[in-house]
C-alpha positions as CSV (number, residue, x, y, z in Angstrom):
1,X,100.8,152.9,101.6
2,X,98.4,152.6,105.2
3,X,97.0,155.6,103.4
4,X,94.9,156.5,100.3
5,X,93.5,159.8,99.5
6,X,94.1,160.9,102.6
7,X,92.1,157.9,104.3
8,X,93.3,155.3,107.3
9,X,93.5,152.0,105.5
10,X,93.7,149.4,108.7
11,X,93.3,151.3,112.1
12,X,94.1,148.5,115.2
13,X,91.8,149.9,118.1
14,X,93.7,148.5,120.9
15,X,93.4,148.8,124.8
16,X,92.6,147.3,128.2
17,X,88.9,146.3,128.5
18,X,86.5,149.3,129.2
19,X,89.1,151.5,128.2
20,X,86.3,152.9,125.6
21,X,87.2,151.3,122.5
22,X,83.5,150.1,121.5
23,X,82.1,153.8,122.6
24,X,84.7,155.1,120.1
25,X,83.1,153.1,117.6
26,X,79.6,154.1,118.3
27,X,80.8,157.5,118.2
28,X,82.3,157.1,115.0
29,X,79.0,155.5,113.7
30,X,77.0,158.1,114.5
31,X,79.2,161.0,112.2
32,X,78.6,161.4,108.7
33,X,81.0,160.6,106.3
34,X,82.2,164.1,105.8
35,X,83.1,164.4,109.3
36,X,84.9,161.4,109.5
37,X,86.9,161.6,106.2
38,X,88.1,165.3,107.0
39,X,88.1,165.5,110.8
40,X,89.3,161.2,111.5
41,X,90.5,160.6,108.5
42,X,88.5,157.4,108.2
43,X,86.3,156.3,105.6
44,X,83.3,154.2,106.5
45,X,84.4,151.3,108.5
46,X,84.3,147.4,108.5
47,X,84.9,146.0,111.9
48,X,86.6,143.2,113.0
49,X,86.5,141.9,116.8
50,X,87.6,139.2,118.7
51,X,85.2,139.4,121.3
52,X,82.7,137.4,119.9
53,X,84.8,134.6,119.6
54,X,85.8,135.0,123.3
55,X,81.6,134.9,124.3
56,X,81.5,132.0,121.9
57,X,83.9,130.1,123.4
58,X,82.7,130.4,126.8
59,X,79.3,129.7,125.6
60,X,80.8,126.5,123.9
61,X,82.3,126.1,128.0
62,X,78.6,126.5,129.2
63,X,77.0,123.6,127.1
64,X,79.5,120.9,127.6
65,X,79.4,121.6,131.7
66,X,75.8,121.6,131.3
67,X,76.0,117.9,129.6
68,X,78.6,116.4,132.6
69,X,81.7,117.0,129.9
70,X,84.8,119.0,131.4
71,X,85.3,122.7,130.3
72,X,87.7,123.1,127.2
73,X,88.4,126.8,126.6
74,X,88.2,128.3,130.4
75,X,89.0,127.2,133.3
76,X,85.1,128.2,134.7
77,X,83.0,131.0,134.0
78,X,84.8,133.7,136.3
79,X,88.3,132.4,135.5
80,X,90.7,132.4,132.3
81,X,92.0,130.8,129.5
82,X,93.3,127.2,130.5
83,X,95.6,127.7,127.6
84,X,96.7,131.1,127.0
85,X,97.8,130.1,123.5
86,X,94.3,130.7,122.6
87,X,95.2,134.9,122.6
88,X,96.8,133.7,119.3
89,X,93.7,131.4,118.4
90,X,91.9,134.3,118.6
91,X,94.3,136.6,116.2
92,X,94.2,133.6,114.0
93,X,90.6,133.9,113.7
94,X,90.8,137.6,112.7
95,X,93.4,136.5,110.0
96,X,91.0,134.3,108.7
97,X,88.1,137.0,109.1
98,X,90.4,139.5,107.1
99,X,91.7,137.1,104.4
100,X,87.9,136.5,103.7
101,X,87.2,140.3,103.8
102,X,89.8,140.9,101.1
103,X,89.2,137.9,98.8
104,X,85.6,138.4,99.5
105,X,85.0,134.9,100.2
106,X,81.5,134.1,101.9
107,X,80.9,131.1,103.2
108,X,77.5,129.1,103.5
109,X,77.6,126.1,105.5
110,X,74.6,124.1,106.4
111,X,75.7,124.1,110.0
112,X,77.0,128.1,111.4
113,X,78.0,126.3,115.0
114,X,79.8,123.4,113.4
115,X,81.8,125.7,110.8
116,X,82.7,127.6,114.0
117,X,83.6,124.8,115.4
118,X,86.1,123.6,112.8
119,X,87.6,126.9,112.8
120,X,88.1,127.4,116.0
121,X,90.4,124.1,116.0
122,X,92.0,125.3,113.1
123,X,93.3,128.4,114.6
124,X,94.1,126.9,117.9
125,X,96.3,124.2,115.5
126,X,98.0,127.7,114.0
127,X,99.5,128.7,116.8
128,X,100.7,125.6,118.4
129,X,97.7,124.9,120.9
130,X,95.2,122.0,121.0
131,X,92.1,121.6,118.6
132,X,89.4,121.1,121.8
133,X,86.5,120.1,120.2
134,X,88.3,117.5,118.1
135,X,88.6,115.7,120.9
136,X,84.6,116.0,122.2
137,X,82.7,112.9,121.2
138,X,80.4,113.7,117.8
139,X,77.0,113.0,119.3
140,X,77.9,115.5,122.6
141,X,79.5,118.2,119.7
142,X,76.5,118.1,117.7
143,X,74.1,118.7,120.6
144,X,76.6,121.7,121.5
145,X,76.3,122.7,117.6
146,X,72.4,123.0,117.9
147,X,71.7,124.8,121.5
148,X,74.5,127.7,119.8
149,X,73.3,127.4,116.1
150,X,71.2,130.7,116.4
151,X,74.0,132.6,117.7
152,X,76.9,131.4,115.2
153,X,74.5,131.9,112.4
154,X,74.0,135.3,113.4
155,X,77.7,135.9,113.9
156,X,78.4,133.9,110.1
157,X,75.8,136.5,108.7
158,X,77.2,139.5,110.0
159,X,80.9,137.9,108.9
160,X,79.5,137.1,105.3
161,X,78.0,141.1,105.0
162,X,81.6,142.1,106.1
163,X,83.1,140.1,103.2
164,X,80.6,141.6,101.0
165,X,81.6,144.9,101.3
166,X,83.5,147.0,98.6
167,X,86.6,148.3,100.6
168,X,87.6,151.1,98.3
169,X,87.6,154.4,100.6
170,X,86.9,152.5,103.6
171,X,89.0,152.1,106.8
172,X,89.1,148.5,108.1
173,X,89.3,148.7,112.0
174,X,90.6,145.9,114.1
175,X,89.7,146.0,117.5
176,X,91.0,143.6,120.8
177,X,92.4,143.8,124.3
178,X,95.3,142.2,125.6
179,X,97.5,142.7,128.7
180,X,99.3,140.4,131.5
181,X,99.0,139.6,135.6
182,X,98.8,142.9,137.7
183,X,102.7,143.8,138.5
184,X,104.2,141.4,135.8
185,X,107.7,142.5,134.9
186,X,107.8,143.9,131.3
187,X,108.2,143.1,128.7
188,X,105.2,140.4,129.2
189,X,106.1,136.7,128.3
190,X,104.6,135.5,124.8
191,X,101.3,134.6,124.5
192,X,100.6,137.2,126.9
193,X,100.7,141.1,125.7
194,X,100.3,143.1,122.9
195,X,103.8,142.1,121.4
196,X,102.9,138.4,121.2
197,X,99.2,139.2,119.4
198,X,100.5,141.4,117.4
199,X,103.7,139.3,116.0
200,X,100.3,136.5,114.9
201,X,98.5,139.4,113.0
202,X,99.1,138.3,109.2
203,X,101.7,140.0,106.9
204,X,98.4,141.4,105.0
205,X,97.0,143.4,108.5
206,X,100.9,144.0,109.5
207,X,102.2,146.4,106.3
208,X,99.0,148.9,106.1
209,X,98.2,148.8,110.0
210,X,98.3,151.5,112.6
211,X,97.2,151.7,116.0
212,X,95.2,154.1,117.9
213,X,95.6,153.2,121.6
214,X,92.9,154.4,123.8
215,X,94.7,154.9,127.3
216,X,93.5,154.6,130.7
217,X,95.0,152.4,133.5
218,X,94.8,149.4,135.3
219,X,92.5,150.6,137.8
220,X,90.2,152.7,135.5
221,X,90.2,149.6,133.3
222,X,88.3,147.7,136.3
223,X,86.1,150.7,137.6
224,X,84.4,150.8,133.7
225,X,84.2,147.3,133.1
226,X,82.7,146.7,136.8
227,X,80.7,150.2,135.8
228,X,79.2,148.3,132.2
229,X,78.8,145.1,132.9
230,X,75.2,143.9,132.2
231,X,74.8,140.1,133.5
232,X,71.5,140.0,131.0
233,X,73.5,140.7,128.1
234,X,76.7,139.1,128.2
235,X,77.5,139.3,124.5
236,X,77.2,142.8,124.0
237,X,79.9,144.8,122.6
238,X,79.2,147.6,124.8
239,X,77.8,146.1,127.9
240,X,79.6,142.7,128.7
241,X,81.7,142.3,131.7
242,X,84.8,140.7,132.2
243,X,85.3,138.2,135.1
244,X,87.6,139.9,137.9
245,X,90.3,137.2,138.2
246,X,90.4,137.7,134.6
247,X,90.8,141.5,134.7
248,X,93.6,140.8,137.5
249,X,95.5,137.9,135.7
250,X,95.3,138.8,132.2
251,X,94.8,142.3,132.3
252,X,96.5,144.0,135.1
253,X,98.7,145.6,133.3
254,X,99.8,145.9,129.6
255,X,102.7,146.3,127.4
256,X,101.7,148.9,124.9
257,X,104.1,151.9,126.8
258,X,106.8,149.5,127.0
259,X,106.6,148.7,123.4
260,X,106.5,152.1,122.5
261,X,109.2,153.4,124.8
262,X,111.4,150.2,123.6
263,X,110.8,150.6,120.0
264,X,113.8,151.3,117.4
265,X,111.5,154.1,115.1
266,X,109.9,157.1,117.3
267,X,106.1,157.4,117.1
268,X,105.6,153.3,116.8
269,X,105.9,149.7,117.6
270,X,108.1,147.9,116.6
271,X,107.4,144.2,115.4
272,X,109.4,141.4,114.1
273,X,107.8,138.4,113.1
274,X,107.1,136.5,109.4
275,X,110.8,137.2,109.3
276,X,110.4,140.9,108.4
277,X,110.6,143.8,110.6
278,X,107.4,145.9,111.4
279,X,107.1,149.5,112.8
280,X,103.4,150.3,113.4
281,X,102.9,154.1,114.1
282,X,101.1,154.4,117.0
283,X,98.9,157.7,118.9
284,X,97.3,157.7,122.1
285,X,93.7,158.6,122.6
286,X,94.1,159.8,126.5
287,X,91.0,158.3,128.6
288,X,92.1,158.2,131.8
289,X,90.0,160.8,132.8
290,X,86.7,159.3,131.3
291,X,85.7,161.2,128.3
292,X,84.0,157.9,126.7
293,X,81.2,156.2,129.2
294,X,78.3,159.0,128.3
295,X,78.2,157.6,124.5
296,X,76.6,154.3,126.2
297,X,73.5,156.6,126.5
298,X,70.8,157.8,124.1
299,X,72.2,160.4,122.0
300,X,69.6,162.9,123.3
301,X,70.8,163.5,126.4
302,X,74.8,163.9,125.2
303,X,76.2,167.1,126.2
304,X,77.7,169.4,124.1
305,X,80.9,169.8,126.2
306,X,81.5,165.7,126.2
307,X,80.8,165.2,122.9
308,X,83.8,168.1,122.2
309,X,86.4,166.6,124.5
310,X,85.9,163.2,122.4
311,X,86.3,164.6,119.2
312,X,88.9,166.9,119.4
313,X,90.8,164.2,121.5
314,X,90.0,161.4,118.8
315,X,90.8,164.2,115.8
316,X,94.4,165.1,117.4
317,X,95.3,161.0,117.5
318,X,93.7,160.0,114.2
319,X,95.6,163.4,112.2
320,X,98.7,162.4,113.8
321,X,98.2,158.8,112.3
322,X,97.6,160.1,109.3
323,X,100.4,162.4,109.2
324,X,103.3,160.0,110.1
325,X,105.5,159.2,107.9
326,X,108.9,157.5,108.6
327,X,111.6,159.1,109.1
């Protein structure tokens, strides 16, 4: 069952960047338990995220340009993927992030950067793309490994505390972005989309998960993230910006109404992959018109009127999660 005693096991917060997804979580944070157990029903969550793997491949990008070595991950700083396979490298990471969280497997290497570094070409191997830096010569990779160590130690640490954590009562939510080229014809070709990503979440995400989309469009999508960025703090959660060629070419659009529209169970999204069939319920948190950007601010200066619209809004689409039940 997705859920127990009333509480969201596995909640996928999914949507186009800026769409609010991280200001839903600082909202969330900032609730007591009470409040988010009988209003959300969510227990206190862990998070998983696939942006810090997208910063730390970039970073990775940054270093070897820096040495004379050719990028391996992007094709430059403002542009995307040069494989787009690597969407599923980066649900294979949060496979891996989850299968540690439930086995509660930590993991203590002497170097954070190289671990990262092994892992990253695993999960590019899992999904049928190239393992990068297995082909960077060892003195170059180790250089690479020691300019990043501080910030792949930091992101090991805050992975080990997940896998730590005692998940009885809590709500495990799973947050990324995906999408396709402004005015692609739908559905969107694999690895592109939410159907693609979603058929490479593991069977142990897949049977408890349900999504709460959090819907704005293309065009608000770009206004926010243009609106947030920060070019000082790049790997924030809440303040980086995404590259505009990127926002064009792999997220002008998504496929998450087409999905929902084309599925074979109402209220859902239906997946087929690990030869099983998967419907995902599914509810909207409607942000088109912004209801999310003021939670970027000190709490002191919320207005009561704002901080309303978000709840009741999240309340209706988190109830109607925990409500559904197949027909």
């Amino acid at each position: 069952m997705t859920v127990t005693n009333g509480i969201l096991d596995t909640v996928l917060l999914l949507a186009l960047p800026a769409s609010g997804k991280s200001e839903v979580r600082k909202y969330m944070a900032q609730l007591s338990a009470r409040e988010c157990g009988e209003d959300f029903h969510m227990g206190p969550t862990v998070q998983l995220d696939d942006f810090p793997y997208v910063h730390v491949m970039r970073c990775i990008d940054e270093e070897l340009q820096k040495r004379g070595h050719e990028r391996v991950y992007f094709q430059s700083s403002e542009r995307p993927f040069l494989d787009p396979k690597d969407w599923g490298t980066l649900i294979a990471l949060i496979n891996e992030d989850h299968a540690d969280l439930l086995a509660k497997r930590i993991h203590e290497p002497k170097s954070a950067a190289a671990h990262l570094f092994q892992r990253l070409d695993n999960a590019s191997k899992a999904v049928g793309a190239k393992p990068r830096l297995a082909g960077v010569a060892a003195d170059m990779k180790a250089a690479i490994a020691d300019a990043l160590e501080a910030e792949c130690r930091k992101m090991l640490d805050e992975k080990n505390e997940n896998s730590s954590t005692d998940l009885s009562g809590k709500t495990t939510v799973i947050e990324f972005a995906r999408g396709g080229a402004h005015a692609s014809t739908l559905p969107l070709k694999a690895p592109f989309g939410y159907q693609y990503s979603l058929a490479c979440l593991s069977d142990e995400i897949l049977r408890k998960a349900k999504i709460l989309y959090v819907w704005v469009t293309p065009e608000e999508s770009r206004r926010k993230n243009q609106a947030r960025a920060n070019p000082n703090d790049p790997g924030s959660i809440l303040h980086h910006g995404v590259p505009i060629e990127v926002m064009m070419n792999d997220y002008g659009c998504d496929d998450m109404e087409w999905l929902e529209k084309n599925s074979d169970r109402p209220g859902t999204v239906t997946i087929r992959t690990h030869g099983r069939t998967y419907h995902l319920p599914i509810a909207r948190f409607d942000n088109r018109i912004d209801k999310t950007s003021f939670i970027r601010d000190d709490r002191s200066v919320w207005k009561p009127a704002d901080v309303e619209a978000v709840h009741e809004g999240l309340k209706g689409a988190l109830t109607r999660l925990a409500n559904y039940r197949a027909e």
